[in-house]
C-alpha positions as CSV (number, residue, x, y, z in Angstrom):
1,X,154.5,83.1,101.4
2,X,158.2,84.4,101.2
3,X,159.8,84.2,98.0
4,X,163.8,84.1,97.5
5,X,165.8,86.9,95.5
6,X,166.0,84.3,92.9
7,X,162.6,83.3,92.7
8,X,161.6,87.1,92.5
9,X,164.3,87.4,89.4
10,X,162.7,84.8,88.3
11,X,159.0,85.8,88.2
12,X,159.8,89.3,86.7
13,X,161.6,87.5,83.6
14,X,158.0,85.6,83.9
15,X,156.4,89.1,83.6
16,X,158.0,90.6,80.6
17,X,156.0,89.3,77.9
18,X,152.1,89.9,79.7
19,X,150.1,92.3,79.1
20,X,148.5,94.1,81.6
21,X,144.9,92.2,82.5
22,X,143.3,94.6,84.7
23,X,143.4,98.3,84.5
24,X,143.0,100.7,87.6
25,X,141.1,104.0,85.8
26,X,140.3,107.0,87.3
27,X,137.5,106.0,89.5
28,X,140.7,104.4,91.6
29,X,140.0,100.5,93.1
30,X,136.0,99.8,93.2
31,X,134.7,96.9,94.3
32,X,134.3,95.9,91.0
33,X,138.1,96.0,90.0
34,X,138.9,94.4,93.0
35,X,136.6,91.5,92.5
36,X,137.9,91.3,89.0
37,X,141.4,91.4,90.7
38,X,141.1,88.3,92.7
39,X,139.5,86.6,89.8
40,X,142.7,87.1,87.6
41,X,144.8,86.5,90.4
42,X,143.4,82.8,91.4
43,X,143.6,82.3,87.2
44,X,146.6,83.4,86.6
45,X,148.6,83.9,90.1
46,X,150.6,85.9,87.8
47,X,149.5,89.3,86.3
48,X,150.0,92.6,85.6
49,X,147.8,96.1,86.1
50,X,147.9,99.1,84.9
51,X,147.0,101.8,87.6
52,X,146.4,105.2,85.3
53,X,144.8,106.8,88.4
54,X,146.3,110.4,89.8
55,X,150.1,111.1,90.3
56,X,152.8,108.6,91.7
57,X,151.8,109.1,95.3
58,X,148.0,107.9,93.9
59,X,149.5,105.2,91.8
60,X,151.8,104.0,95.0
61,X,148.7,104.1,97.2
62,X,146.8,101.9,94.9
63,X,148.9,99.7,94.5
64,X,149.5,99.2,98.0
65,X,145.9,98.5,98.8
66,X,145.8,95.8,95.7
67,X,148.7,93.9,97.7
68,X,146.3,94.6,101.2
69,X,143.1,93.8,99.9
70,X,144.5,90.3,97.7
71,X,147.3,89.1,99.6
72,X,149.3,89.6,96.4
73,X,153.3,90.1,96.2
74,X,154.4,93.3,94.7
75,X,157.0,92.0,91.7
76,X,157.7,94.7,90.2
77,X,156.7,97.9,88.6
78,X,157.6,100.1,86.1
79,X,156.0,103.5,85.6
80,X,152.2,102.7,85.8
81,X,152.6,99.0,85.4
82,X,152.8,96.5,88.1
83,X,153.2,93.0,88.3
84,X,151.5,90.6,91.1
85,X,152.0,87.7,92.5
86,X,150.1,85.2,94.3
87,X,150.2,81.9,94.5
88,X,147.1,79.2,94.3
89,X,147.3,76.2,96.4
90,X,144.6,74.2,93.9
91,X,147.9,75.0,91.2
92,X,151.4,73.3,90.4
93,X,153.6,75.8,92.3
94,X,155.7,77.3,89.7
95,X,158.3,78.6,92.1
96,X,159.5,74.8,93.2
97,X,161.3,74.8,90.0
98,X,163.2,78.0,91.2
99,X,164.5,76.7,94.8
100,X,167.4,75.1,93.6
């Protein structure tokens, strides 16, 4: 699903106040955080993770497989934090507000 410039504004000011709900160790993605990734993501649509595995090339790798392997929309990031998003057609689509 394409998102607008402003919708991606948008979503970031969205972002600022979570925490981060997953958190990518040093084990790297596993099964198991990827399971728990699509879990938060169907919840929430909105999240961020904290990838604390390896060096930026690691941590830029990572995340790239998270948007891959979920079908997520990179939001931003900042340092080891990134936000996701993906949207949940069972939800109320919180970007229709945005398109005007």
């Amino acid at each position: 699903m394409p998102i607008t410039t402003k919708q991606k504004r948008w979503l970031k000011q969205q972002t600022h106040h979570l925490k981060p709900v997953v958190t990518v160790g040093q084990h790297g993605l596993t099964d198991a955080v990827l399971a728990e990734l699509e879990q938060a993501l169907a919840h929430h649509e909105l999240l961020k993770v904290k990838v604390s595995a390896g060096d930026r090339t690691e941590r830029d790798a990572a995340i790239t497989e998270i948007c891959e392997h979920t079908g997520a929309l990179l939001i931003g990031r900042i340092g080891h934090i990134a936000s996701f998003y993906r949207h949940n057609p069972r939800k109320r689509d919180p970007l229709a507000l945005q398109d005007g």
